[in-house]
C-alpha positions in Angstrom: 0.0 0.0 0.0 1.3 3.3 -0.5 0.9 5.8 2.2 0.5 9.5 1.8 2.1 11.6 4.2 1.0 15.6 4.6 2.5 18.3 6.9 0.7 21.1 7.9 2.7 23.4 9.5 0.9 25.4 12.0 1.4 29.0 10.1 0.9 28.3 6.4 2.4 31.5 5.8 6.0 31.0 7.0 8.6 28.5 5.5 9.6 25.5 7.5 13.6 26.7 8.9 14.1 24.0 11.5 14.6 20.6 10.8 11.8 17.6 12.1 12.5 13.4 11.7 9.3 11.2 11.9 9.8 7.6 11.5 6.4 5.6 10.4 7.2 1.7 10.9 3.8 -0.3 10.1 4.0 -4.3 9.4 2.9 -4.4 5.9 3.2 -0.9 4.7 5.8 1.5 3.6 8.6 2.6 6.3 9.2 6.3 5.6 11.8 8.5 7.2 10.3 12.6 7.0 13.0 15.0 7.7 10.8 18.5 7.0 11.9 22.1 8.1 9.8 24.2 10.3 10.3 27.9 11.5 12.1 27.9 15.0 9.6 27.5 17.7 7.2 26.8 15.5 4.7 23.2 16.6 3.8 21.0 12.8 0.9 18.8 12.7 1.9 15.8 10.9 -0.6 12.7 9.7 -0.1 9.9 7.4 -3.1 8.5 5.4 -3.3 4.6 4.2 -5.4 4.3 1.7 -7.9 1.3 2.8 -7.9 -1.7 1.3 -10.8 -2.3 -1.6 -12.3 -5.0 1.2 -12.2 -2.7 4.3 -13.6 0.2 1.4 -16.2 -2.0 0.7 -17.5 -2.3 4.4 -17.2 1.0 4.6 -19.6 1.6 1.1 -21.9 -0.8 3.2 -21.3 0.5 6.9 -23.0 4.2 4.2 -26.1 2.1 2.8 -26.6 0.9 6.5 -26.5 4.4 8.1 -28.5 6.0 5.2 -31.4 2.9 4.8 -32.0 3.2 8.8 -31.0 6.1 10.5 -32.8 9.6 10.5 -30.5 12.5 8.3 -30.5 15.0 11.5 -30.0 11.9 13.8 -32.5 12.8 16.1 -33.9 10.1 18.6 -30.9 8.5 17.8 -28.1 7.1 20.8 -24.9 5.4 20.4 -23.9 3.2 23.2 -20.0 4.1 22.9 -17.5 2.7 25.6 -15.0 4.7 23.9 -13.2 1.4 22.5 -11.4 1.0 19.2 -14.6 0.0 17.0 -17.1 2.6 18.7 -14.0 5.3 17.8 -14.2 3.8 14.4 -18.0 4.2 14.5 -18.0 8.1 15.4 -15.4 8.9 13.0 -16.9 6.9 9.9 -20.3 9.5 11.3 -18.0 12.6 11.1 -16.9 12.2 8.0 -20.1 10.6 6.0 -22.4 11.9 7.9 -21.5 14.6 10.0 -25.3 16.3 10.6 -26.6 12.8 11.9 -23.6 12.5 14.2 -24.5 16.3 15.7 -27.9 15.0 16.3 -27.7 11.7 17.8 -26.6 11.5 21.4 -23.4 9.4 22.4 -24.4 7.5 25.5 -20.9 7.2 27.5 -21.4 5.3 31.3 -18.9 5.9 33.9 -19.3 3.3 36.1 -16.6 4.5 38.6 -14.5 1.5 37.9 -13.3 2.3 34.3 -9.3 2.6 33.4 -7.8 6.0 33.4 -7.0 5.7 29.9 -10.3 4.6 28.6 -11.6 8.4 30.3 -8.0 10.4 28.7 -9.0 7.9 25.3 -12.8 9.6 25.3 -11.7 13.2 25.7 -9.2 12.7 22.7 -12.5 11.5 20.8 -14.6 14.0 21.8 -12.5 17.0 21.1 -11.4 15.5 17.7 -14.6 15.0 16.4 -16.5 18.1 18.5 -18.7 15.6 19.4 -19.6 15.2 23.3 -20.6 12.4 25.4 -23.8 12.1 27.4 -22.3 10.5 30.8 -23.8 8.7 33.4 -23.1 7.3 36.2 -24.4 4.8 39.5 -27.4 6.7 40.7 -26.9 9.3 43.6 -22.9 8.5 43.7 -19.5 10.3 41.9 -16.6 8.8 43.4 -15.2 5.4 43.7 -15.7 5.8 48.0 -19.1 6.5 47.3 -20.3 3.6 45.0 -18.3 1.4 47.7 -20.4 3.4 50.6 -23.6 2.8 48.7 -23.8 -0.3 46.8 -20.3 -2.2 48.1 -17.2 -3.1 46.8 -17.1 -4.6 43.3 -15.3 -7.4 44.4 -17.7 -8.8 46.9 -21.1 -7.9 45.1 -23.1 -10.2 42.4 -22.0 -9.5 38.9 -25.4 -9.3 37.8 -26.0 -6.5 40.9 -23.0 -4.8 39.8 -24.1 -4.4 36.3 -27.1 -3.4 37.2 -26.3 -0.6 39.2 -23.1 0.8 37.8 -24.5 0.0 33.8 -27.7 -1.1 33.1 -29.9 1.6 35.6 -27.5 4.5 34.4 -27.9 3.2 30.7 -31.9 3.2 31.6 -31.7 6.6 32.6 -29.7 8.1 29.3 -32.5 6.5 27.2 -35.1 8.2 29.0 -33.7 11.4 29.0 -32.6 11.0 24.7 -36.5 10.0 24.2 -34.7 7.2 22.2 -36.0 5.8 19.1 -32.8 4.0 17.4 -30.3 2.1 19.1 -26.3 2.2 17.8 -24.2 -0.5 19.0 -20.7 -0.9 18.1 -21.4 -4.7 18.4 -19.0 -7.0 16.0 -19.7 -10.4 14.5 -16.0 -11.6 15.2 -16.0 -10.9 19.1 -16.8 -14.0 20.9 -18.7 -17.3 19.6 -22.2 -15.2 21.1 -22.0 -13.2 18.3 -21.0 -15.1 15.2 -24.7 -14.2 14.1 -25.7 -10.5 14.5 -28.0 -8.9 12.3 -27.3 -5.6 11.1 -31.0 -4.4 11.7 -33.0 -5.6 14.8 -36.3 -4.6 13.8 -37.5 -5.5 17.5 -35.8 -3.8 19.5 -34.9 -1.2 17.1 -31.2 -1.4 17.2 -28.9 -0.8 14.5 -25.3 -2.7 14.6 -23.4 -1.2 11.7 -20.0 -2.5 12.2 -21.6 -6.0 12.3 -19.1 -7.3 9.3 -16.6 -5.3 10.5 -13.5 -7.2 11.7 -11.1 -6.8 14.3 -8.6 -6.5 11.7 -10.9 -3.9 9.7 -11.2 -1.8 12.8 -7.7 -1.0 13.3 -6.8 -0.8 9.8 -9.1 2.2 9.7 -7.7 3.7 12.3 -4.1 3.9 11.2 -5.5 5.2 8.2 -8.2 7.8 9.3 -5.6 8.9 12.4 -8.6 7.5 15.0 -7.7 8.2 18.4 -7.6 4.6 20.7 -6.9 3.8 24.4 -3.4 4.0 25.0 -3.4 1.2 27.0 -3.0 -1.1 23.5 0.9 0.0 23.6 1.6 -2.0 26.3 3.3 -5.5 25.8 3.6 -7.7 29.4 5.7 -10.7 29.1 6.2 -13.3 30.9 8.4 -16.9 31.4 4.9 -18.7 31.7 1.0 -18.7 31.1 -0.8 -16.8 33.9 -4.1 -17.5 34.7 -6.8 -15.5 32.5 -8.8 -15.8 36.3 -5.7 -14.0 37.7 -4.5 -11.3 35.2 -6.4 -8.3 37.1 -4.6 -8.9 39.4 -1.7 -6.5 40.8 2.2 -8.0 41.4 2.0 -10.6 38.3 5.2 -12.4 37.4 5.6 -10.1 33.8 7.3 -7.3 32.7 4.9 -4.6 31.4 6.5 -2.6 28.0 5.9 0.4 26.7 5.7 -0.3 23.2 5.6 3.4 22.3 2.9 2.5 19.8 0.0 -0.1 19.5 0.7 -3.2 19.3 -1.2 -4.1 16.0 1.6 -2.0 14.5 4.7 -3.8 16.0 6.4 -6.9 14.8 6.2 -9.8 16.8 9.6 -9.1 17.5 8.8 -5.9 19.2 5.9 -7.5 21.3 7.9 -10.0 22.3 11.2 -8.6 23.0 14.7 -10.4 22.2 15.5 -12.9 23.1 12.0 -13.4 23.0 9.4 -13.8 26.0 7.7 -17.2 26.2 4.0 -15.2 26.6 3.2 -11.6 25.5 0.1 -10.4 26.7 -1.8 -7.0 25.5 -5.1 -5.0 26.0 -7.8 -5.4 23.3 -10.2 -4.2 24.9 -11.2 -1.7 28.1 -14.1 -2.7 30.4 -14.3 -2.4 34.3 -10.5 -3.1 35.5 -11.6 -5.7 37.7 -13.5 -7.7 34.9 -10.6 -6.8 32.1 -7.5 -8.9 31.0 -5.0 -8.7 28.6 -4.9 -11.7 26.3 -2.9 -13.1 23.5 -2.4 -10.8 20.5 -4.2 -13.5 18.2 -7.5 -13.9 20.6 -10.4 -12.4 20.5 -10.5 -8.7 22.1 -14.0 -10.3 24.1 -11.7 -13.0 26.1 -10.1 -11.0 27.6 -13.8 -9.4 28.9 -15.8 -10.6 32.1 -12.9 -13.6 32.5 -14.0 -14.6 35.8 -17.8 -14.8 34.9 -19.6 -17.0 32.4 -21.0 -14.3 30.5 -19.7 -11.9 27.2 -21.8 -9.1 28.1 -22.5 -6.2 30.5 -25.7 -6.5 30.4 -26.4 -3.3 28.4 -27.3 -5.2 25.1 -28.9 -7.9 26.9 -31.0 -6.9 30.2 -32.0 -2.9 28.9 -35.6 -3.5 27.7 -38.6 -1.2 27.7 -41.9 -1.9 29.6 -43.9 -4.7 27.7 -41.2 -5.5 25.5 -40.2 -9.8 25.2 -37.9 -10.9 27.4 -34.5 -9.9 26.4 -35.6 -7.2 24.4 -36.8 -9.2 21.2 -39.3 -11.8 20.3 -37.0 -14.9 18.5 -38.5 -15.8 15.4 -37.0 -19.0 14.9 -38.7 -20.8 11.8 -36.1 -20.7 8.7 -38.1 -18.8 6.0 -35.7 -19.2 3.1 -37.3 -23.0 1.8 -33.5 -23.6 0.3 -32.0 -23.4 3.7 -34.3 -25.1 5.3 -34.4 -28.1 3.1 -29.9 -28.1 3.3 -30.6 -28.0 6.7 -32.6 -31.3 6.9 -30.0 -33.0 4.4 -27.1 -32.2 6.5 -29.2 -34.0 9.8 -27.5 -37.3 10.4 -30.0 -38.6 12.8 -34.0 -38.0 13.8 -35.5 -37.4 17.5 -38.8 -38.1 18.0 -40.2 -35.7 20.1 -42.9 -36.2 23.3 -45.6 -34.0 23.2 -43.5 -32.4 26.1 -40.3 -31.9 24.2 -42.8 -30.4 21.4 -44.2 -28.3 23.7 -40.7 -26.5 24.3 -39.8 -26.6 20.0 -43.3 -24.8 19.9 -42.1 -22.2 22.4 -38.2 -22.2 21.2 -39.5 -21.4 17.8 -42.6 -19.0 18.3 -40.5 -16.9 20.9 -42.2 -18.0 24.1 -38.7 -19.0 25.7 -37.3 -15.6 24.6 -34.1 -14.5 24.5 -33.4 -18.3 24.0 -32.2 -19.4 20.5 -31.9 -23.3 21.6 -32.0 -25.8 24.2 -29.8 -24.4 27.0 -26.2 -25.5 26.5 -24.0 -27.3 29.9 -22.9 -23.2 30.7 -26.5 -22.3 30.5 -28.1 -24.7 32.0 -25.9 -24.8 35.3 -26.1 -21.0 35.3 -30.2 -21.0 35.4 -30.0 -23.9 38.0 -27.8 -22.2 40.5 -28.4 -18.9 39.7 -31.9 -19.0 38.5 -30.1 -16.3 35.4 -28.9 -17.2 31.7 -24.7 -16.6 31.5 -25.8 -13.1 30.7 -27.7 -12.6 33.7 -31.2 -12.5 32.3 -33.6 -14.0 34.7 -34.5 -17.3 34.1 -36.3 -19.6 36.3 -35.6 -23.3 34.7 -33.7 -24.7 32.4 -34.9 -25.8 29.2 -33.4 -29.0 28.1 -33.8 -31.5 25.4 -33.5 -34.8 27.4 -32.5 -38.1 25.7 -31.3 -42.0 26.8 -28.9 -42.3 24.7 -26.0 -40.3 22.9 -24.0 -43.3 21.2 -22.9 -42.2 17.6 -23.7 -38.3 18.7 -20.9 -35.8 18.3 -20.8 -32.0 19.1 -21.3 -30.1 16.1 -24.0 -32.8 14.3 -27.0 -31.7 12.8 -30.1 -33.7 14.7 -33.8 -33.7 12.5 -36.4 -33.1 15.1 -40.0 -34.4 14.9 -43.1 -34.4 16.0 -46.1 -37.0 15.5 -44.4 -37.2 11.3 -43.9 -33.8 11.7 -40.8 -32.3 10.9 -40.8 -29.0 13.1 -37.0 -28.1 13.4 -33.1 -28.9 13.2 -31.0 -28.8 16.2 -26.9 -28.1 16.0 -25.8 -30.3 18.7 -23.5 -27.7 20.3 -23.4 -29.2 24.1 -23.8 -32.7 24.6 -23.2 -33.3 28.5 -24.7 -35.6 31.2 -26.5 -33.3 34.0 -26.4 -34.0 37.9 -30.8 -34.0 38.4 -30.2 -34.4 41.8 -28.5 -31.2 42.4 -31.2 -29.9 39.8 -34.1 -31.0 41.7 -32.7 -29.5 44.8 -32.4 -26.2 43.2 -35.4 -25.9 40.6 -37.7 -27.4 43.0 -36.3 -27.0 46.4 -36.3 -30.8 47.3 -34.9 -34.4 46.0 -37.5 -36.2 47.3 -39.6 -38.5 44.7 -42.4 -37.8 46.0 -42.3 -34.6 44.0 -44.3 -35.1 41.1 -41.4 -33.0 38.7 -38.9 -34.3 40.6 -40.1 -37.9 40.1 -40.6 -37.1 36.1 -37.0 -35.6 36.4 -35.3 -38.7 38.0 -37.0 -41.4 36.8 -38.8 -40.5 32.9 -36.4 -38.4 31.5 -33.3 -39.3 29.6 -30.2 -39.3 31.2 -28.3 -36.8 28.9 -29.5 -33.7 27.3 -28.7 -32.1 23.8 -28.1 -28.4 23.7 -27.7 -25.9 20.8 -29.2 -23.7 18.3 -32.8 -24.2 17.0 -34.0 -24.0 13.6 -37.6 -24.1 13.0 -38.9 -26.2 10.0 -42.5 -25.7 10.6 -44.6 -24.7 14.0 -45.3 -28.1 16.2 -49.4 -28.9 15.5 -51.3 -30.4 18.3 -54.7 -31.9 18.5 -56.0 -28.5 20.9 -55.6 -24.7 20.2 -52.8 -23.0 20.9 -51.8 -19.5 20.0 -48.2 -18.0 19.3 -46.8 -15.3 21.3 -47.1 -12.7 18.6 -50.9 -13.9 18.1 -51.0 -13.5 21.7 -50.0 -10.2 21.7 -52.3 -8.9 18.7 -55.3 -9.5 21.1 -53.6 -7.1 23.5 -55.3 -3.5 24.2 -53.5 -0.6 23.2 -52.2 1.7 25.6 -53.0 -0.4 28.5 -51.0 -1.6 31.5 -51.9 -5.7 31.4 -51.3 -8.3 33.7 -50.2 -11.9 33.2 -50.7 -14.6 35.2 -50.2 -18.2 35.0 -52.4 -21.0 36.3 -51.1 -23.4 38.4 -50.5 -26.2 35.5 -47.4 -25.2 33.6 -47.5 -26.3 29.6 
């Protein structure tokens, strides 16, 4: 790639008399030595330009179509949820310069949750003053200082995650919305984070969010940044090595056996040599990505900037794109929609199956659900890290209540593998395939004990539990083939919904016979 260099000396007017040396040394792209003259005492801004690649300017022609198909020209009723991270930066400066009106209209939605690194606060100033663009903070309710969140809600270390992120992200979050009278939600959510999001869509017509750096890549992100000059946390010039692996559990904490290096640049633009030193270091960890210190790790520089997030929880998320919903919204934010309309896909779907389940009307029962959105946010039968999250903690691994798990049960997994494709029907029907992504044995009498308060078999569920179900249960994602048909009436939870008065408060309650 060639890169184009420009000075701009601070006083146009006056010929550069003193001499300046800039060295540019990016893996993969030119190395150029500047030597420029600039009147004595006089500052120069210098930049360099790359131009992007023709895939990274393709992403950006759709990141245009995106912004222009969805989003309001004066951005009004618009908020971006930034955490002031590489690809939000990305995000506000792709606005600034395609759509600058939009971007002075929407609000930028910034939470200080008292816990955040210095650098992630000194990296959002840089972004706001470059771009003229300022953040709408908030933080914990009724606190502003670290000593008063610890006064008022306790020390981060010793509360519930889900608490924490309730009170230091999700209430504060709340509170922005409110106050924006939001319409449009902007995430700077990416498809290449963690395994949660290998399927995002760009538009969630539900809950009205728009994710336009969805095909953006980790690589894409900072590729545009070296190019457009995007201002990123600082703490990405930082190499820490170390004789052996340390615990991704331990690497918050303070005193680690590695020496931290200042790398003078970010590390995306250093050879490996440079990360690693010479002779080199046996591990090289960095910063990817900026959370809450005590839930933020540096990780490999190959692995995904979300490992190194929420390492000491089961969960990838804060809870602001999974628990913020409005009042009378589905669970989770969105009703799932999970029959395949595309007849192609669904019929490549059912050749790729490599063995049938017939279902129990129960089992149908919770297809019917999985598929029509009942069991919302669930995609699937819970997975082993869901389902021993809802029984202990009564919450999915991204703290969503819920109250039991919901399991496809089976005797037998002989000839079963993680990753097959299982046909599942219902009375001849075909209703849906199911990607065997968890295949795992469960303890019922620890699930008894805390779904239903008691091991005895006596219990009715219990006794169905222990003794009538199978002994291993089949998690994954659900595709829906076709809604399960049963011999009474039975209504979906959109239908359910479209009988619903409008502008009323309702009530739901449950009679004392579950489906």
């Amino acid at each position: 790639q060639a890169v184009l260099v420009v000075l701009e000396p601070h006083t146009a007017a006056t010929p550069p008399t003193a001499q300046l040396h800039k060295m540019f040394s990016v893996p993969g792209r030119t190395v150029l030595r500047i030597a420029v003259r600039a009147p004595s005492g006089q500052g120069v801004q210098l930049r360099y330009f790359a131009a992007l690649s023709p895939a990274l300017q393709g992403k950006v022609d759709g990141f245009k179509g995106e912004i222009e198909k969805y989003l309001p020209a004066d951005g009004k009723k618009v908020v971006f949820a930034t955490a002031w991270l590489a690809t939000d930066n990305v995000f506000v400066a792709l606005m600034h310069k395609h759509f600058p009106t939009a971007l002075s209209g929407m609000n930028l939605v910034a939470i200080d949750t008292l816990h955040l690194f210095p650098s992630t606060l000194v990296c959002a100033k840089q972004v706001e003053e470059k771009y003229g663009k300022k953040g709408l903070w908030k933080m914990p309710a009724d606190v502003t200082s670290l000593d008063e969140f610890i006064a008022a809600y306790g020390d981060c270390e010793e509360m519930d995650s889900a608490d924490f992120d309730f009170v230091s992200k999700v209430e504060p979050f709340q509170r922005a919305l409110a106050e924006c009278n939001k319409d449009i939600l902007i995430t700077g959510r990416r498809m290449d984070q963690a395994a949660q999001r290998i399927s995002l869509d760009v538009w969630e017509e539900g809950k009205r969010t728009l994710n336009p750096m969805a095909s953006f890549s980790w690589q894409d992100i900072v590729e545009y940044a070296d190019a457009e000059g995007v201002p990123v946390n600082s703490g990405h010039n930082f190499a820490y090595r170390c004789s052996a692996p340390i615990e991704a559990t331990k690497r918050h904490l303070p005193d680690l056996p590695w020496k931290k290096v200042d790398l003078g640049k970010p590390f995306w633009q250093c050879t490996e040599t440079e990360i690693k030193g010479s002779p080199a270091a046996t591990i090289t960890y960095v910063f990817k990505s900026f959370g809450d210190i005590h839930t933020t790790g540096p990780v490999e520089p190959h692995e995904s900037e979300r490992t190194g997030r929420f390492v000491r929880q089961a969960k990838t998320e804060c809870g602001i794109h999974t628990r913020t919903t409005s009042a009378g919204a589905p669970h989770g934010g969105a009703l799932q929609d999970l029959i395949v309309k595309d007849a192609a896909k669904a019929a490549a779907l059912k050749s790729a199956c490599i063995r049938t389940i017939d279902l129990n009307e129960r089992q149908a029962c919770d297809v019917f659900c999985l598929v029509n959105g009942a069991f919302s946010p669930l995609q699937g039968f819970m997975d082993e890290t869901a389902y021993n999250s809802v029984v202990k903690d009564m919450r999915l691994p991204e703290k969503q209540l819920f109250g039991l798990p919901v399991t496809l049960d089976v005797k037998s997994v002989e000839g079963l593998k993680e990753g097959d494709k299982i046909l599942l029907k219902w009375e001849g029907q075909e209703v849906a395939v199911l990607e065997a992504s968890s295949i795992y044995k469960p303890n019922k009498v620890v699930e008894a004990k805390e779904c239903y308060g008691t091991s005895s078999l006596e219990h009715p569920t219990v006794h169905s539990l222990i003794a009538e179900l199978g002994q291993y249960y089949i998690g994954g994602k659900v595709h829906g083939l076709e809604s399960p048909k049963f011999k009474y009436v039975v209504q979906t939870p959109a239908e359910v919904r479209a009988t619903l008065p409008e502008g009323k408060n309702v009530v739901a309650f449950q009679n004392r016979n579950p489906i």
